[in-house]
C-alpha positions as a LaTeX table, in Angstrom:
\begin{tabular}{lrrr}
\hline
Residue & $x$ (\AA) & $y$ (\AA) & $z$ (\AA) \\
\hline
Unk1 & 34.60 & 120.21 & $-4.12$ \\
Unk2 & 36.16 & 116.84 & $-3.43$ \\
Unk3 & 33.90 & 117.33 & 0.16 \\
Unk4 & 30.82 & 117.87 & $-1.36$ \\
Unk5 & 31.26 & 114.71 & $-3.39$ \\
Unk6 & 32.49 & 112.62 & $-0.58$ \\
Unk7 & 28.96 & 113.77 & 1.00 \\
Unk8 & 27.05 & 112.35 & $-1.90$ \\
Unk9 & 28.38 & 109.14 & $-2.42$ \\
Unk10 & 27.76 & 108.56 & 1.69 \\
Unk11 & 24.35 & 110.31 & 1.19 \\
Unk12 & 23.27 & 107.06 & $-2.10$ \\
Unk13 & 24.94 & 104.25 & 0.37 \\
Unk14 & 22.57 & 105.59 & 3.43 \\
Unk15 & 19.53 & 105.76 & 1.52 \\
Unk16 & 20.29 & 102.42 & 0.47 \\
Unk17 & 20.28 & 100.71 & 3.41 \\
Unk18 & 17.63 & 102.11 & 4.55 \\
Unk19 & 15.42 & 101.17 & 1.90 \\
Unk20 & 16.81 & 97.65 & 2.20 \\
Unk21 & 15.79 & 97.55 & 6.18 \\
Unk22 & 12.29 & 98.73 & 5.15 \\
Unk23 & 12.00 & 96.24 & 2.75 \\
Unk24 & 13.54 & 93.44 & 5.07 \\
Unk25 & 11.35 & 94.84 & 7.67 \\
Unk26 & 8.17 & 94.43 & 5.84 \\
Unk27 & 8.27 & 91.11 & 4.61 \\
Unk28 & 8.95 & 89.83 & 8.14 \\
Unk29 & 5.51 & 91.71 & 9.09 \\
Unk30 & 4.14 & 90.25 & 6.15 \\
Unk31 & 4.93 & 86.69 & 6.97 \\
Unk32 & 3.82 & 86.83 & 10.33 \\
Unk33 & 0.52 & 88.36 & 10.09 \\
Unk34 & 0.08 & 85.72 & 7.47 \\
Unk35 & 0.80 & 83.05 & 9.58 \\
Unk36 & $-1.25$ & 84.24 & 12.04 \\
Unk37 & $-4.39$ & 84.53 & 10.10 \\
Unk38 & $-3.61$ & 80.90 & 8.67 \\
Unk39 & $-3.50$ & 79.81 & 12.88 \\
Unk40 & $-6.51$ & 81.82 & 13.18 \\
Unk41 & $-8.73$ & 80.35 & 10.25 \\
Unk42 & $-10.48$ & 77.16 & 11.54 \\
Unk43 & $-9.97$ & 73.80 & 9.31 \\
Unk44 & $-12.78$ & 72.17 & 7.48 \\
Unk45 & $-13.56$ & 68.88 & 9.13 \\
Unk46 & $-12.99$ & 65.67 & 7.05 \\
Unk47 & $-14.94$ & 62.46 & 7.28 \\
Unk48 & $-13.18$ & 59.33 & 6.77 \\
Unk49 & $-15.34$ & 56.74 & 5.48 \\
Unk50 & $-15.95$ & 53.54 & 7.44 \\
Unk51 & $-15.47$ & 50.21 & 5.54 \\
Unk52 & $-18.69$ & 48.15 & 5.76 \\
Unk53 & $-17.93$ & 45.32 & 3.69 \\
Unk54 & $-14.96$ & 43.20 & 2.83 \\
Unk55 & $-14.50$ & 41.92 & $-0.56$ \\
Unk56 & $-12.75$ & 39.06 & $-1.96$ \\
Unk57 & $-12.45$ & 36.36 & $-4.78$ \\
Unk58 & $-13.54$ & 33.15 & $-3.80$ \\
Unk59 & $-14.86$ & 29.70 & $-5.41$ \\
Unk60 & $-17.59$ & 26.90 & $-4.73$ \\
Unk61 & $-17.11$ & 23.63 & $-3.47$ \\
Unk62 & $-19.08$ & 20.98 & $-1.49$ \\
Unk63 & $-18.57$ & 21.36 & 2.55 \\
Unk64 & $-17.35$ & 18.07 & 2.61 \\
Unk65 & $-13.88$ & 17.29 & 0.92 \\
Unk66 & $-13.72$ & 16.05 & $-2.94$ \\
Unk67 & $-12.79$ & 12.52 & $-2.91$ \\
Unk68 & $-11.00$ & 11.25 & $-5.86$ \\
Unk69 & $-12.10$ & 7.37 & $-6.46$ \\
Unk70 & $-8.49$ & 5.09 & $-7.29$ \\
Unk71 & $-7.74$ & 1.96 & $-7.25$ \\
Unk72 & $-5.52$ & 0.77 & $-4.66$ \\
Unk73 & $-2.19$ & 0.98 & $-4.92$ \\
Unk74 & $-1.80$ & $-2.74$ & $-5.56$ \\
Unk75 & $-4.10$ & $-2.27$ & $-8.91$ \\
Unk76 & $-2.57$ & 0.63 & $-9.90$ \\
Unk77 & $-1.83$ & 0.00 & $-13.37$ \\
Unk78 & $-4.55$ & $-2.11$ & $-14.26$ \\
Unk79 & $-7.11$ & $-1.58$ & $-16.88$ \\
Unk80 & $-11.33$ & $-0.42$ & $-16.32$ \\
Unk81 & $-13.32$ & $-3.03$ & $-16.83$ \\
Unk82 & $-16.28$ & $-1.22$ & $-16.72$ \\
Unk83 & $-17.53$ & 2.02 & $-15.12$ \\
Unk84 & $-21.61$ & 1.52 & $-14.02$ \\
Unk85 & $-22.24$ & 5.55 & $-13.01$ \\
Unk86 & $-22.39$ & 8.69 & $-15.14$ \\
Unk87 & $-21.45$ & 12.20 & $-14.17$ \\
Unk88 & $-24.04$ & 14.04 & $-12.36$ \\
Unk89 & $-25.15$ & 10.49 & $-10.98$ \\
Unk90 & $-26.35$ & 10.31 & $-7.21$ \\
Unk91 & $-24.80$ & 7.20 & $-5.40$ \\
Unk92 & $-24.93$ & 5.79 & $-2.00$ \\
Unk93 & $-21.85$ & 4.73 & 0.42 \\
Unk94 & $-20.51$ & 0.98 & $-0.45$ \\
Unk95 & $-22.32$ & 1.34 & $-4.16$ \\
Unk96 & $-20.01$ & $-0.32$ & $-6.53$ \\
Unk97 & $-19.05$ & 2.60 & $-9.03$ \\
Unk98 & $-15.91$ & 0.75 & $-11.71$ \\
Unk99 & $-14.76$ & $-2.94$ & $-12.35$ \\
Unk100 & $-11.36$ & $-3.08$ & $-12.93$ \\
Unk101 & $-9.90$ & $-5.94$ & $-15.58$ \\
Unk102 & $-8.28$ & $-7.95$ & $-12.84$ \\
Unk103 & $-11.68$ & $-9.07$ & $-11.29$ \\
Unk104 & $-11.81$ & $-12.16$ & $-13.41$ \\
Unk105 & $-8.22$ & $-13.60$ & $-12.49$ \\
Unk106 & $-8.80$ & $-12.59$ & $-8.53$ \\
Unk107 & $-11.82$ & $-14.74$ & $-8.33$ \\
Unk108 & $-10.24$ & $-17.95$ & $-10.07$ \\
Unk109 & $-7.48$ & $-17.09$ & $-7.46$ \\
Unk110 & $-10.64$ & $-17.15$ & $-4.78$ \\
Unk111 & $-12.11$ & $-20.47$ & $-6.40$ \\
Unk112 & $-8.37$ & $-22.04$ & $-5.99$ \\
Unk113 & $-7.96$ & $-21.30$ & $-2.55$ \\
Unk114 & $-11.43$ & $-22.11$ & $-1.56$ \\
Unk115 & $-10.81$ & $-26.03$ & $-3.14$ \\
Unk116 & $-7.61$ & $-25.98$ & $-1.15$ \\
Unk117 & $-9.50$ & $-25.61$ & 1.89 \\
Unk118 & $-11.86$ & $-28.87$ & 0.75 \\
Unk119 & $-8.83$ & $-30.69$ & 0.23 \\
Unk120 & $-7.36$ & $-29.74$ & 4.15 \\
Unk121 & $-10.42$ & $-30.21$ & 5.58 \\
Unk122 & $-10.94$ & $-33.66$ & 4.05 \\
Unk123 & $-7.67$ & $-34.40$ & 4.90 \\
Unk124 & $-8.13$ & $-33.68$ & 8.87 \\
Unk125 & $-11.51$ & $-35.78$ & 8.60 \\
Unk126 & $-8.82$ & $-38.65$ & 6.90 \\
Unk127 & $-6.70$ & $-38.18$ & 10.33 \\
Unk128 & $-9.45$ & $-38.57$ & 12.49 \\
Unk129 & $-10.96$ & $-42.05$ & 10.89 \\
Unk130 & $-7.52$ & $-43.43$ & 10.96 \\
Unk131 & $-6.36$ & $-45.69$ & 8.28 \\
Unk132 & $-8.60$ & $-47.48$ & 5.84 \\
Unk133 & $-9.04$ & $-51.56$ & 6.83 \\
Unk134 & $-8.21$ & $-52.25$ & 3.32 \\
Unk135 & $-4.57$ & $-50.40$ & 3.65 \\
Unk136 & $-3.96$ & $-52.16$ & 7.13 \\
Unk137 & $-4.75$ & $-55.80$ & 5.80 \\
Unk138 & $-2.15$ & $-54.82$ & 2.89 \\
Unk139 & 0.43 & $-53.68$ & 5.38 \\
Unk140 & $-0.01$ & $-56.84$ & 7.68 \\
Unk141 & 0.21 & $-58.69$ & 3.85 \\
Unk142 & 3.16 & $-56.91$ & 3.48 \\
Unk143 & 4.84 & $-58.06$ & 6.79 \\
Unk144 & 4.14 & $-61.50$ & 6.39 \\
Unk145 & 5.80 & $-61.50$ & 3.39 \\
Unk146 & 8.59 & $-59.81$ & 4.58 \\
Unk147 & 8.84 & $-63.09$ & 7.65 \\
Unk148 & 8.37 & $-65.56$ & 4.85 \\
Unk149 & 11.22 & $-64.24$ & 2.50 \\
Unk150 & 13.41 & $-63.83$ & 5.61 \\
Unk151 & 13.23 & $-67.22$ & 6.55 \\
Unk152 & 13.43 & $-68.53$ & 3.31 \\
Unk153 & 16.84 & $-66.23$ & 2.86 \\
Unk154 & 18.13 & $-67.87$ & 6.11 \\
Unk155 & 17.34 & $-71.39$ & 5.47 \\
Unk156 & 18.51 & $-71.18$ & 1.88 \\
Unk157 & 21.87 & $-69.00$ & 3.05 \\
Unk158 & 22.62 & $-72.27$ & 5.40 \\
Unk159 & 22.50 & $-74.38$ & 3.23 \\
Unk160 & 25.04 & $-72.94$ & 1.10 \\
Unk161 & 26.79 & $-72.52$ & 4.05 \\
Unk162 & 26.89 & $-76.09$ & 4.94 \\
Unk163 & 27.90 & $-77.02$ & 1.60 \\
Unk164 & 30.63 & $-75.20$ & 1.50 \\
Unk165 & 31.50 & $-76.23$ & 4.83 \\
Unk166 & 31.17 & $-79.50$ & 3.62 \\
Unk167 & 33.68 & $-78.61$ & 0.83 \\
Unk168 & 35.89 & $-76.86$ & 2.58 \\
Unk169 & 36.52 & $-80.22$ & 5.51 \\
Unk170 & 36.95 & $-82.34$ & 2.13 \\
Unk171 & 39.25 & $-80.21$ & 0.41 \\
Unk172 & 41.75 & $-79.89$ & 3.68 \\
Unk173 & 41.53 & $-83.47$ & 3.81 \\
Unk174 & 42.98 & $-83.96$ & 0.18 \\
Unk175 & 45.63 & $-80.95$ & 0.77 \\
Unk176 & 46.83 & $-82.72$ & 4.17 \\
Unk177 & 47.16 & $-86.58$ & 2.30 \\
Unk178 & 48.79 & $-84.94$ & $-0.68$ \\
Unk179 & 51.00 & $-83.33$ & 1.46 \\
Unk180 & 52.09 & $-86.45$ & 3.35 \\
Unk181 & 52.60 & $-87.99$ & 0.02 \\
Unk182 & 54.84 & $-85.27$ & $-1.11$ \\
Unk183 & 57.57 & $-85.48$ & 1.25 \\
Unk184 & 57.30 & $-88.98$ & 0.97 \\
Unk185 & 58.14 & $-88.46$ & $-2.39$ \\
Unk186 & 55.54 & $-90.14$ & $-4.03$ \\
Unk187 & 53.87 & $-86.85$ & $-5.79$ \\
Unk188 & 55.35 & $-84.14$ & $-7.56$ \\
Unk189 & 55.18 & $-80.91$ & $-6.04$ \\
Unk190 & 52.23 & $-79.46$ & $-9.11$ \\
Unk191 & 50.05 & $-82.05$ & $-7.19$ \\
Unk192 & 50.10 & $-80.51$ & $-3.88$ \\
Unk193 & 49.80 & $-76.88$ & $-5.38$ \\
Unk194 & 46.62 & $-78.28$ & $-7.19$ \\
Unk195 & 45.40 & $-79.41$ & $-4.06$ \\
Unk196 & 46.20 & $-76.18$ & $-2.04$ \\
Unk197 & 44.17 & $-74.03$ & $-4.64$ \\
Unk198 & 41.10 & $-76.40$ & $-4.18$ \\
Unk199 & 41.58 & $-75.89$ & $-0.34$ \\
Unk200 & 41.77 & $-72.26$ & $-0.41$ \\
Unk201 & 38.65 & $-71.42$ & $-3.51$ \\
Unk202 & 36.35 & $-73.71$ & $-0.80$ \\
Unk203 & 37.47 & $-71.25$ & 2.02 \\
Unk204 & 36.96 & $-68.46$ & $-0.10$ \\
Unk205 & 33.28 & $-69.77$ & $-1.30$ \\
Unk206 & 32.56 & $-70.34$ & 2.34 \\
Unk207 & 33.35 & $-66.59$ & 3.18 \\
Unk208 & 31.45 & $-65.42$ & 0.58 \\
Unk209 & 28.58 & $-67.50$ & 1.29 \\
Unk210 & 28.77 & $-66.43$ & 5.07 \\
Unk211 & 28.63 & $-62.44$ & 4.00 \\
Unk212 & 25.60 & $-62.46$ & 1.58 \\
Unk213 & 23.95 & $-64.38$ & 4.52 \\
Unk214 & 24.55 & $-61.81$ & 6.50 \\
Unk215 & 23.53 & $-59.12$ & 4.18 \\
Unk216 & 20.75 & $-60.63$ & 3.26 \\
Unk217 & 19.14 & $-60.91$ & 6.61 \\
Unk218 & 20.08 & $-57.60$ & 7.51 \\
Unk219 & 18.46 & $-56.14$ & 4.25 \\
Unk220 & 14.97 & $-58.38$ & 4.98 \\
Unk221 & 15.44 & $-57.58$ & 9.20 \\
Unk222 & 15.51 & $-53.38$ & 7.95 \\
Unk223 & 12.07 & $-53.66$ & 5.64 \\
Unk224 & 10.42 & $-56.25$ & 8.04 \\
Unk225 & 11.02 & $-53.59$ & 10.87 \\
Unk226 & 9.68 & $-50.88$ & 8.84 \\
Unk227 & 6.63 & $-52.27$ & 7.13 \\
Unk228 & 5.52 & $-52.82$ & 11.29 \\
Unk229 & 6.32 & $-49.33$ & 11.93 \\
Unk230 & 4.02 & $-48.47$ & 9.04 \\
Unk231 & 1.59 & $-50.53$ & 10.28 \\
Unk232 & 1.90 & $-49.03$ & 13.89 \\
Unk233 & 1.72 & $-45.46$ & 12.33 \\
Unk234 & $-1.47$ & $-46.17$ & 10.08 \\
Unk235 & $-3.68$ & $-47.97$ & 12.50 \\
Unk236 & $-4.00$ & $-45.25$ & 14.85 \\
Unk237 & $-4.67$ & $-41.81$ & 15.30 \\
Unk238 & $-1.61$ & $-39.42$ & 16.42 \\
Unk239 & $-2.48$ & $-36.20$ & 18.17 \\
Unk240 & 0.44 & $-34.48$ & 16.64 \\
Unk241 & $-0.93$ & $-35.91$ & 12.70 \\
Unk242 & $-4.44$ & $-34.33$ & 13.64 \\
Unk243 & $-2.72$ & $-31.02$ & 14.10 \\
Unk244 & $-0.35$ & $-31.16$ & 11.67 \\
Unk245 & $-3.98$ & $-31.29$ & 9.42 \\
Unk246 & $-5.46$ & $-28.47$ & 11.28 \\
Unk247 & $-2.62$ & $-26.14$ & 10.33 \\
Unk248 & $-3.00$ & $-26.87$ & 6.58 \\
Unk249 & $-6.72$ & $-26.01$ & 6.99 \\
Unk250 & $-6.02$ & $-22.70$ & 8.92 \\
Unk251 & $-3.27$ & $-21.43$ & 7.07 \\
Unk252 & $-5.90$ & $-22.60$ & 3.52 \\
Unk253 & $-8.11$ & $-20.59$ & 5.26 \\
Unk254 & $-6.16$ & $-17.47$ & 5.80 \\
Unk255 & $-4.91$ & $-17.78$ & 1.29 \\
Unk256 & $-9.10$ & $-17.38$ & 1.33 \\
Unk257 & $-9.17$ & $-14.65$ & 3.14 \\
Unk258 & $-6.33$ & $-12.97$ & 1.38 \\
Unk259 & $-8.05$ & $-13.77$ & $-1.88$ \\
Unk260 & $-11.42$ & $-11.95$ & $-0.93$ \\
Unk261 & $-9.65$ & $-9.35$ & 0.43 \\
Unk262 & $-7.41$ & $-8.55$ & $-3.08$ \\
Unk263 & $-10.91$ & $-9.84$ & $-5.06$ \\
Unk264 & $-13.21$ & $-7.20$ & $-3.41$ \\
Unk265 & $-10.17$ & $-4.45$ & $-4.32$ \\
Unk266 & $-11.06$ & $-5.00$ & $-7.84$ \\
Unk267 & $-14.93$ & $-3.22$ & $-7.22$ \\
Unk268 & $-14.12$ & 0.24 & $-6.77$ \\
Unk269 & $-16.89$ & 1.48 & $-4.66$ \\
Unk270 & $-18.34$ & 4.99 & $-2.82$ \\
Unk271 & $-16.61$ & 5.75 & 0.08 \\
Unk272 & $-19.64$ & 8.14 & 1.11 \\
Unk273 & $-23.17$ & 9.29 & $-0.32$ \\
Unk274 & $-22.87$ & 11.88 & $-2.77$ \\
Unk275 & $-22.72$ & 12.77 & $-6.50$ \\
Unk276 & $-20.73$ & 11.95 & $-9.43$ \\
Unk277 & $-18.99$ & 15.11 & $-10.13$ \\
Unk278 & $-16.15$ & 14.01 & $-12.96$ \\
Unk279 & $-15.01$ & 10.53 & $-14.70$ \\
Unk280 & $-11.70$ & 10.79 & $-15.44$ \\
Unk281 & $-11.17$ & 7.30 & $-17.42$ \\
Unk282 & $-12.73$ & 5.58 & $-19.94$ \\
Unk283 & $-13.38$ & 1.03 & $-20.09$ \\
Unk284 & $-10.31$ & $-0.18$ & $-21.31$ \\
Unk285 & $-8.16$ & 2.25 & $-20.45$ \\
Unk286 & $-5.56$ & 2.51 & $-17.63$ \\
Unk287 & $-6.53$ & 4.48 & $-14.78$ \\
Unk288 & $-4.96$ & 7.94 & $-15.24$ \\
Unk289 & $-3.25$ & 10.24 & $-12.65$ \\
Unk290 & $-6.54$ & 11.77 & $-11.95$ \\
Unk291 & $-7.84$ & 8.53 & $-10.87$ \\
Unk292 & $-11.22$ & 7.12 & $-11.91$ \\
Unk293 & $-14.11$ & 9.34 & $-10.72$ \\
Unk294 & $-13.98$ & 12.65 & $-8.34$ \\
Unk295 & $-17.03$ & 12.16 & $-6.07$ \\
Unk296 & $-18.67$ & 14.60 & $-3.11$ \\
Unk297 & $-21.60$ & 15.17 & $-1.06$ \\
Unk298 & $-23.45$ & 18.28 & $-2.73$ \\
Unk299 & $-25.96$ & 18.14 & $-1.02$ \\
Unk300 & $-24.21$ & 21.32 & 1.17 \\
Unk301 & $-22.03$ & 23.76 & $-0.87$ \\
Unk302 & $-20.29$ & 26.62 & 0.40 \\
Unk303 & $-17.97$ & 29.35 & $-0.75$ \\
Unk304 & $-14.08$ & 29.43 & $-0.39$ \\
Unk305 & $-13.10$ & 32.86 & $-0.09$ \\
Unk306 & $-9.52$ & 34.66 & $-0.02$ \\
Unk307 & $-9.66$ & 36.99 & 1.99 \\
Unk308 & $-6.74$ & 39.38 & 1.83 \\
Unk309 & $-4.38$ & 39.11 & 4.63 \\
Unk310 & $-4.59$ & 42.56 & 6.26 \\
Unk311 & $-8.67$ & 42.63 & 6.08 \\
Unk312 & $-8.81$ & 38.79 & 7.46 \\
Unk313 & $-8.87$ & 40.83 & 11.66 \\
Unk314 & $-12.57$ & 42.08 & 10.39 \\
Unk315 & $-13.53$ & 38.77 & 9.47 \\
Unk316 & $-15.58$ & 37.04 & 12.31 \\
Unk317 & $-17.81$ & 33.76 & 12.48 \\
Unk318 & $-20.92$ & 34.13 & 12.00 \\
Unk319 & $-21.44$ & 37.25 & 9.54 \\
Unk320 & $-23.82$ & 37.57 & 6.71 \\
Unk321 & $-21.64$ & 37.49 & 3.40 \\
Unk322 & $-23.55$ & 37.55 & $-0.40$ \\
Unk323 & $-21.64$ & 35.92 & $-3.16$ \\
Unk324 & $-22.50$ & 36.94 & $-6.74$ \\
Unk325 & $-21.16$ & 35.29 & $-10.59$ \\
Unk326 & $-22.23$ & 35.98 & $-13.58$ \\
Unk327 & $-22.94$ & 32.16 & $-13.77$ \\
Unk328 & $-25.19$ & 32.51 & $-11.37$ \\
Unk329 & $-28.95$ & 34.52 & $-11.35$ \\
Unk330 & $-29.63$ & 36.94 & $-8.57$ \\
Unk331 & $-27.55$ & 36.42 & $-5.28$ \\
Unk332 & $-26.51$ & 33.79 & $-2.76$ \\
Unk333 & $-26.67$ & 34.72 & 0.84 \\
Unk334 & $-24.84$ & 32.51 & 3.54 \\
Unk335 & $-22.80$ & 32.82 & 6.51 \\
Unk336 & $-19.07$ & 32.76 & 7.40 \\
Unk337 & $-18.58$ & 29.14 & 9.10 \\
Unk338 & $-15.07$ & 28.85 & 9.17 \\
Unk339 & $-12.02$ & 31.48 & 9.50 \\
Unk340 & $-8.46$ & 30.17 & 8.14 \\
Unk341 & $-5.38$ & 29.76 & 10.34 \\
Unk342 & $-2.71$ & 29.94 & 7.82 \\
Unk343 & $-1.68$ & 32.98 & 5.28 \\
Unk344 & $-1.07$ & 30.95 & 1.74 \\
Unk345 & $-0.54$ & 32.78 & $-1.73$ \\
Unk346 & $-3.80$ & 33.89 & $-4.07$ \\
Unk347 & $-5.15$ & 30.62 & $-6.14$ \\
Unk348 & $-7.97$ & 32.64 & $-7.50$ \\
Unk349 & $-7.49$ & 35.66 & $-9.81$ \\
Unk350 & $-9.42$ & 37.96 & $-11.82$ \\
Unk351 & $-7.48$ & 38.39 & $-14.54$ \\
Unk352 & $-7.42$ & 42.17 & $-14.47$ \\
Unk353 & $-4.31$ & 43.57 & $-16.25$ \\
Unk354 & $-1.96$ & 45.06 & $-13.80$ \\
Unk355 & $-3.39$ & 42.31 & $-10.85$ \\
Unk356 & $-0.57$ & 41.01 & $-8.37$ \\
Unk357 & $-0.58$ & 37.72 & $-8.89$ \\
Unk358 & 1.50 & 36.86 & $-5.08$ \\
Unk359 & $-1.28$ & 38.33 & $-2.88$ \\
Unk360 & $-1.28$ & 37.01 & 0.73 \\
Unk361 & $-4.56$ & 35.44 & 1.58 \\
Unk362 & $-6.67$ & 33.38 & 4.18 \\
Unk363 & $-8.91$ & 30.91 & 3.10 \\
Unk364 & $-13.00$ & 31.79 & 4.88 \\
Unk365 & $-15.23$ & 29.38 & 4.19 \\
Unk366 & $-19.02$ & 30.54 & 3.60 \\
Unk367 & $-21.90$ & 28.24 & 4.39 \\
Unk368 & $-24.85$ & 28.74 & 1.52 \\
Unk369 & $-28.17$ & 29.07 & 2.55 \\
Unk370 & $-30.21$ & 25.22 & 1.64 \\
Unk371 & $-31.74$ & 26.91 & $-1.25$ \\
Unk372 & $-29.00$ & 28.57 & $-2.43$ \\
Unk373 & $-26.67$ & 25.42 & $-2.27$ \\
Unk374 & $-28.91$ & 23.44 & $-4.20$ \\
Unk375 & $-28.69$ & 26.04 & $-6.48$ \\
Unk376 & $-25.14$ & 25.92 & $-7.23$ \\
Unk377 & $-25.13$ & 22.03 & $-6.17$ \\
Unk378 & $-23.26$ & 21.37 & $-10.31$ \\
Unk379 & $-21.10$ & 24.28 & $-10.40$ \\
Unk380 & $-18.40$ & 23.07 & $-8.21$ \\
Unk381 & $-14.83$ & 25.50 & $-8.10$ \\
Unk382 & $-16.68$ & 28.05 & $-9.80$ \\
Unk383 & $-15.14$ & 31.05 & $-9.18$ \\
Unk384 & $-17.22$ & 33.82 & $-7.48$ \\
Unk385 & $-16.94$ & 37.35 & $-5.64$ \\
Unk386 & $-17.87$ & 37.23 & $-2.20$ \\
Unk387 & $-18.94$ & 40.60 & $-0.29$ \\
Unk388 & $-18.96$ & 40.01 & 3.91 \\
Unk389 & $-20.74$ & 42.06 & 5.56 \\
Unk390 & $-19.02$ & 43.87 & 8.86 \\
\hline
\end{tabular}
């Protein structure tokens, strides 16, 4: 009995495994012939579309650059006199386009220095005549004088002299007889001293008389020797005087120059032929940062396109490219002119919600047909889509 169940329990744990085996067994078989048949089935062939065009934002501008009219830096702050253009207006190259307020004092500043240069000039034509005949005859007036009141000093100065020379030999006589007569007892000795004193105030009057002489003639000798000097210098004409002159005429000359030169900064004029595209200040008004007036030759327009970085290796000179806005009616067709060589961030956008605003891009410029750029010729950094064709 317990045999016979021994040989069923090993009979369920044989069929078992077998049926595990087949099962095992067929799954392998399955899987393979199903891989086979999936090596075996031939895959559909898929076309990758080829990229014809490439697209990108872009805006308008003249081909040449937008020049901002300012006053130089010198005239910075000053105030608009007047402003003779509108927007829109066409003006040629040198055309005077603003005044500014500081016109007025630069030219009296011209007039000054222009009068200066009269008064050099004359003065080197003064050099080269010499002196007047009137101012010699007063200088050789003035030197005679000068000999007359000398020699009426000297002759005046000896004779003081003389008289106290005179006074002086009288008074030593008295002093010397006076003296004999005091040790002869016959004066007292107050009569002597009296004596003495005369003596020595005639000595002393003599001295004095002697230096103011001296002075005197020294003081006439001095202005007699330079009224001839003045004389000398005045009657003729010294080479270094005559260029002395010409300096003050050259160096009146260059203050002219100067003065034309800060006068003519005062017209703020057209660097170039073009149009009037903005006026940024108003008369009376200090320029503002913006400067006075944006001017450009539209004559020539063409598109600024950013061309995303990875598409800029299709990009070649010299393809077609149409440029479409809803500013604009129909299409403009032109022609890539110009290829960027640096990768700067995205300055147009479209404004599309979810757009990344820190693109890479390179800047292609598109050259507009002559009609078409006349079209656009007013609608400078509009912003367009530009489609170039590959």
């Amino acid at each position: 009995m317990t045999l016979g169940l021994f040989s069923k329990g090993a009979n369920r744990k044989l069929i078992g495994l077998i049926v595990v085996a087949t099962l095992i067994t067929g799954g392998i078989a399955y899987y393979g012939i199903s891989q086979f048949g999936q090596r075996r089935r031939p895959q559909p062939n898929v076309t990758v579309p080829v990229v014809k065009k490439v697209t990108a934002l872009g805006r308008i501008e003249p081909e040449g650059e937008v020049i901002r009219l300012s006053a130089p830096l010198a005239l910075d702050g000053d105030r608009i006199s007047q402003i003779l253009v509108q927007e829109g207006d066409s003006v040629q190259a040198g055309q005077v386009v603003a005044i500014l307020d500081s016109r007025d004092r630069l030219q009296d500043a011209l007039q000054q220095a222009l009068q200066q240069v009269k008064v050099t000039q004359a003065r080197v034509a003064q050099v080269r005549a010499g002196a007047k005949r009137g101012e010699i005859q007063a200088q050789q007036a003035t030197i005679t004088r000068l000999e007359a009141e000398l020699a009426g000093e000297i002759a005046a100065q000896n004779a003081a002299i003389a008289r106290w020379q005179s006074e002086v030999r009288n008074a030593n006589a008295e002093y010397n007889r006076f003296q004999q007569l005091y040790q002869q007892g016959a004066i007292a000795a107050s009569s002597l001293d009296n004596k003495r004193l005369t003596a020595e105030t005639a000595q002393a009057q003599l001295d004095e008389a002697q230096q103011t002489q001296s002075k005197t003639i020294e003081s006439l000798q001095a202005q007699l020797k330079e009224a001839r000097a003045t004389l000398n210098q005045i009657a003729e004409v010294r080479p270094v005087d005559l260029q002395a002159a010409q300096s003050e005429v050259e160096e009146a000359l260059t203050s002219v120059n100067r003065a034309r030169t800060d006068l003519a900064q005062a017209y703020i004029k057209a660097p170039i032929s073009g149009q009037i595209l903005k006026i940024h200040s108003r008369v009376g008004e200090k320029m503002s940062d913006s400067g006075i007036a944006d001017l450009a030759q539209t004559n020539t327009m063409l598109v600024v396109a950013e061309v995303y970085q990875t598409d800029i290796n299709k990009v070649k000179l010299g393809q077609t490219a149409t440029v479409t806005s809803e500013a604009i009616n129909g299409k403009l067709q032109g022609v890539v002119s110009h290829v960027g060589l640096q990768v700067d961030r995205q300055n147009v956008f479209s404004n599309q919600p979810g757009e990344n605003l820190d693109r890479r891009v390179v800047e292609v410029k598109i050259r507009l047909n002559p009609t078409d750029s006349q079209q656009v010729a007013g609608l400078t950094n509009l912003q367009v889509q530009t489609a170039i064709d590959l």
